[in-house]
N, C-alpha and C positions, 0 to 999 in steps of 0.2 A: 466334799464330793459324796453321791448318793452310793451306796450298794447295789450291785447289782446282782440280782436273783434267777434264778434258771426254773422252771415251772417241770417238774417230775411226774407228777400225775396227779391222779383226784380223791379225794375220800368223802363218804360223806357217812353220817350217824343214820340210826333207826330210831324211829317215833318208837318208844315203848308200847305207848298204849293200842297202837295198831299193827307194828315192825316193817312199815313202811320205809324206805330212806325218806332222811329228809333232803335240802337241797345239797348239792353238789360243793365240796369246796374246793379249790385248786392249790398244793402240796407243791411249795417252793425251794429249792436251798440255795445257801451263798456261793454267788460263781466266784470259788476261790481254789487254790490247792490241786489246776488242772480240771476242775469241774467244767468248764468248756471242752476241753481235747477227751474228757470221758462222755461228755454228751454225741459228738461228734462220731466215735469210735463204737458206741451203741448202736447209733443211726443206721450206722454200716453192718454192725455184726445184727443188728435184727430183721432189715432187711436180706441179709443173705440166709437168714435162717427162714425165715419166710417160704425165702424162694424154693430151697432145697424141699421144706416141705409141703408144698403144693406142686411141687415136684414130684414128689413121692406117691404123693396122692394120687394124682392125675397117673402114673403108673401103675400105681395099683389098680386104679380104675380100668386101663387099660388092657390089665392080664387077666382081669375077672369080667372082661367082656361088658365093659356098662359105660355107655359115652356120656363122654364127662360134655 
């Protein structure tokens, strides 16, 4: 049976001679050890962080008088 992997995010290098990124590569780990029920639980807790702050934001905006 194959492994299966969870994709985390992306990294990519810089060209030296310019400090350009080069292309994109995608930052995998082993979904093992609850690595699904912690991708899960992120989902959730960044979304709510999110929200609280453009929350905030949009409050601030509205006490300093500047429509959001």
């Amino acid at each position: 049976m194959a492994d299966k992997y969870i994709q985390v995010g992306f990294t990519a290098l810089r060209d030296p001679a310019t400090g350009n990124f080069l292309p994109a590569v995608p930052l995998y780990i082993k979904a093992e050890n609850g690595a699904e029920e912690a991708e899960a639980k992120l989902i959730s807790d960044i979304g709510n962080l999110l929200a609280q702050r453009i929350k905030a934001y949009k409050d601030g905006c509205k006490a300093a008088g500047v429509e959001v």
